[in-house]
C-alpha positions in Angstrom: 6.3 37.0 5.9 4.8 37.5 2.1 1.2 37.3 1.8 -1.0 37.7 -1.1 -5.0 38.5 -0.8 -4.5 39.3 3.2 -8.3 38.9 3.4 -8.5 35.5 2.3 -5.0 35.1 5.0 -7.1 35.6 8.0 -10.0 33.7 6.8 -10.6 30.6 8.5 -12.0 27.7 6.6 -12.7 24.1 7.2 -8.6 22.3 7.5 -10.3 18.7 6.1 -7.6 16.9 5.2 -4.8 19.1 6.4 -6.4 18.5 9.9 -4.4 14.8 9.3 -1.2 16.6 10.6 -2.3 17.6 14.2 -4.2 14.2 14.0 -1.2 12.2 13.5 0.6 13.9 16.2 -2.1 13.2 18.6 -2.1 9.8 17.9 1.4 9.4 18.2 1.5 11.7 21.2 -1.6 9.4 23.1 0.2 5.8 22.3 -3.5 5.1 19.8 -0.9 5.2 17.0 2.8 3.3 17.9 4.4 4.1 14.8 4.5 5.1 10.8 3.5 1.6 10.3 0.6 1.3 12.9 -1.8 -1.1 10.9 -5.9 -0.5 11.1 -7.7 -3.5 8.6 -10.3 -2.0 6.8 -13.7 -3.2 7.8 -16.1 -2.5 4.2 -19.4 -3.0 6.9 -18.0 0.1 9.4 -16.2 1.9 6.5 -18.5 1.8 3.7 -16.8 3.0 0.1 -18.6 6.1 -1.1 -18.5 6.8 -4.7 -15.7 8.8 -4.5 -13.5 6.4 -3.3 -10.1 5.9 -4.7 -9.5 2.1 -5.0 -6.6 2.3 -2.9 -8.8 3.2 0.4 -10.4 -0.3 0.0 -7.1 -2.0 1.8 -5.5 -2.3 5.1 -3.7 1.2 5.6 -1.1 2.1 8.1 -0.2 5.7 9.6 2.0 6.2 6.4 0.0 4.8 3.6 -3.5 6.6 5.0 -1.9 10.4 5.5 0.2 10.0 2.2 -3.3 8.8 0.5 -5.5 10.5 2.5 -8.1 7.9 3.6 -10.5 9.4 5.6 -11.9 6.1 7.4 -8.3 5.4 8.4 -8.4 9.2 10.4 -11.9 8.8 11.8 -10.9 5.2 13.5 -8.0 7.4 15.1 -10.0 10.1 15.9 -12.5 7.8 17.6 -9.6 5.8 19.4 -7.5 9.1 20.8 -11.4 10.5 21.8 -13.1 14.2 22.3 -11.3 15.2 25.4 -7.7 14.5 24.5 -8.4 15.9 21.0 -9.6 19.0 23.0 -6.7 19.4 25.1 -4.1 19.4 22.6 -6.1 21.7 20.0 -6.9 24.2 23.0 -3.2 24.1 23.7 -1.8 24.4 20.3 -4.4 27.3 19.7 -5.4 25.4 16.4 -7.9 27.7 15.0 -11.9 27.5 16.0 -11.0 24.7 18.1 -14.7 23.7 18.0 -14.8 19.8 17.4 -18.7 19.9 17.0 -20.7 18.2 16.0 -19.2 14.3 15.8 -15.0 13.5 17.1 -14.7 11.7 13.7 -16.0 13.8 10.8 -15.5 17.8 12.7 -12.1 18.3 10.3 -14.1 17.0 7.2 -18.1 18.6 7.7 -18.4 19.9 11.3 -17.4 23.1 12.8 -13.3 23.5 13.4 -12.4 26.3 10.9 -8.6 27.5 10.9 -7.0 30.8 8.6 -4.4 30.2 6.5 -2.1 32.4 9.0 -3.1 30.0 11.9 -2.0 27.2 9.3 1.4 29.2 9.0 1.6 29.8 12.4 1.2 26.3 13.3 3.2 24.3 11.0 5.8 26.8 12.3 5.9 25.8 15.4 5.8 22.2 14.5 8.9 22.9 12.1 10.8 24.8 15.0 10.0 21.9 17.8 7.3 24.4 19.7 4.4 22.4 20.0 5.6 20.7 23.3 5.6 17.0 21.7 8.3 14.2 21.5 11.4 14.1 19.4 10.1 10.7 18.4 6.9 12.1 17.1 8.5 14.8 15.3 10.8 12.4 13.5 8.1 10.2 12.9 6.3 13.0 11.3 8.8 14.7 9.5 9.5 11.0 7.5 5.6 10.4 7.1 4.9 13.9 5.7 7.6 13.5 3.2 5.4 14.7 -0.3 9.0 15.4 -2.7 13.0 14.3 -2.0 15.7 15.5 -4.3 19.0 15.7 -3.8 19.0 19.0 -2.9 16.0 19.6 -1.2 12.8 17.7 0.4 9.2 19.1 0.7 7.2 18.2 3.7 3.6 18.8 3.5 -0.3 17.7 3.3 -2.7 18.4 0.6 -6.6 19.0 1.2 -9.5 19.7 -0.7 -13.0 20.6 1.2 -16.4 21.6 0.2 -17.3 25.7 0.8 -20.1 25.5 -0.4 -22.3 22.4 -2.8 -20.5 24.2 -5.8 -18.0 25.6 -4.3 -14.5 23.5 -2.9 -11.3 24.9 -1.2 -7.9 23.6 -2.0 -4.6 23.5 0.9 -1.2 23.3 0.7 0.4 23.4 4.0 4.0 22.5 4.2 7.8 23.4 4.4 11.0 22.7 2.1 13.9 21.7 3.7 17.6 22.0 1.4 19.9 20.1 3.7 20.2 17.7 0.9 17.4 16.3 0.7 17.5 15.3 4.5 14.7 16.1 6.9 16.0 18.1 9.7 18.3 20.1 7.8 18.1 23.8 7.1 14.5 25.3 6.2 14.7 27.8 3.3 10.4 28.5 3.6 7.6 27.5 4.6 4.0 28.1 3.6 0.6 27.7 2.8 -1.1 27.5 -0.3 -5.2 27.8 -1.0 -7.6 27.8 -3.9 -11.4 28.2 -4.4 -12.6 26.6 -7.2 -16.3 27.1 -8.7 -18.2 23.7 -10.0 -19.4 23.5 -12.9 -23.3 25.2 -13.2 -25.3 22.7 -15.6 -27.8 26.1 -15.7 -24.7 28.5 -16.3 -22.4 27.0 -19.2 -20.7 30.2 -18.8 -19.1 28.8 -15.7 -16.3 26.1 -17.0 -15.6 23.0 -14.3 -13.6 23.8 -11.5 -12.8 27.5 -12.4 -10.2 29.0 -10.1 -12.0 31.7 -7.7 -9.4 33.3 -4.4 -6.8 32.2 -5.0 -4.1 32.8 -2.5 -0.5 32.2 -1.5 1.7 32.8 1.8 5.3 32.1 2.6 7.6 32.8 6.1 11.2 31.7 6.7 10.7 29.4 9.1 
């Protein structure tokens, strides 16, 4: 394995959106998802926009069109539909990181208290990679077409992006994926794997010294999977 800034390696942090990965398998896993094209209508009085909202979360999403966009309100009617205790038992049994799913089932990836390292992200999209998470072919094929991020003909990257809030000026970036080189063809031959974060300052109106979103920790890990 190379690793840059070990520190920052075995830090954990909050996963946020990279949390969508285990929560798609447990769907899928549980039956509350059937498939990559399991449809949830959105419902603008449960799932009111923010003011961050990307137009594109104000629609009907399915499994596919909410990881690949990452719409929140799409994962938290999952989360809500799979439940605290089964969420429990597969995190427990995966190891994923804190494990804690305090304070709420639907927002504990996004503001509560699960925090994962970058090496337990390693570690666990591993294991996902090299069927040792104890789940379904089906779901694993699912996932490895749903996760999908680049396809060339010579290779395909399979991954989820994420950022989170550190602190109220302070936001963490993910990468946490794999490349595959069998011709573009998931399931062929894995050449790495890896994750990928970034801290990034906000901008200080008090401080012009400090520019918008200036890159803090950065830090980068790759294993042959």
């Amino acid at each position: 394995m190379l690793v840059h800034n070990l520190d920052r390696a075995q830090t954990r942090f909050i996963p946020a959106s990279t949390y969508k990965i285990p929560n798609t398998i447990i769907a899928l896993e549980t039956g509350v998802a059937d498939s990559a094209g399991f449809a949830i209508a959105w419902d603008s009085t449960k799932a009111v926009p923010g003011r961050y909202w990307p137009r594109f979360w104000k629609h009907d999403q399915t499994l596919t069109t909410a990881f690949r966009n990452s719409v929140s309100w799409y994962y938290q009617e999952i989360a809500r539909g799979v439940g605290r205790r089964r969420i429990q038992q597969h995190v427990n049994c995966w190891g994923y990181g804190k494990r804690n799913l305090e304070p709420a089932v639907d927002t504990f990836w996004l503001y509560g208290d699960l925090r994962i390292s970058p090496l337990e992200q390693v570690d666990f999209i591993q294991r996902f990679r090299n069927g040792r998470l104890d789940i379904s072919e089906r779901t694993t094929t699912i996932m490895q077409e749903i996760m999908v991020m680049e396809r060339t003909e010579t290779y395909v990257l399979l991954g989820k992006t994420s950022t989170g809030e550190v602190t109220p000026t302070r936001e963490l970036g993910w990468l946490v994926g794999y490349v595959e080189s069998r011709g573009g063809e998931p399931g062929g031959r894995t050449r790495l794997g890896g994750v990928a974060t970034s801290e990034t300052q906000a901008a200080d109106p008090g401080d012009p010294a400090i520019p918008q979103h200036n890159p803090i920790a950065p830090s980068i890990f790759f294993i042959r999977l």
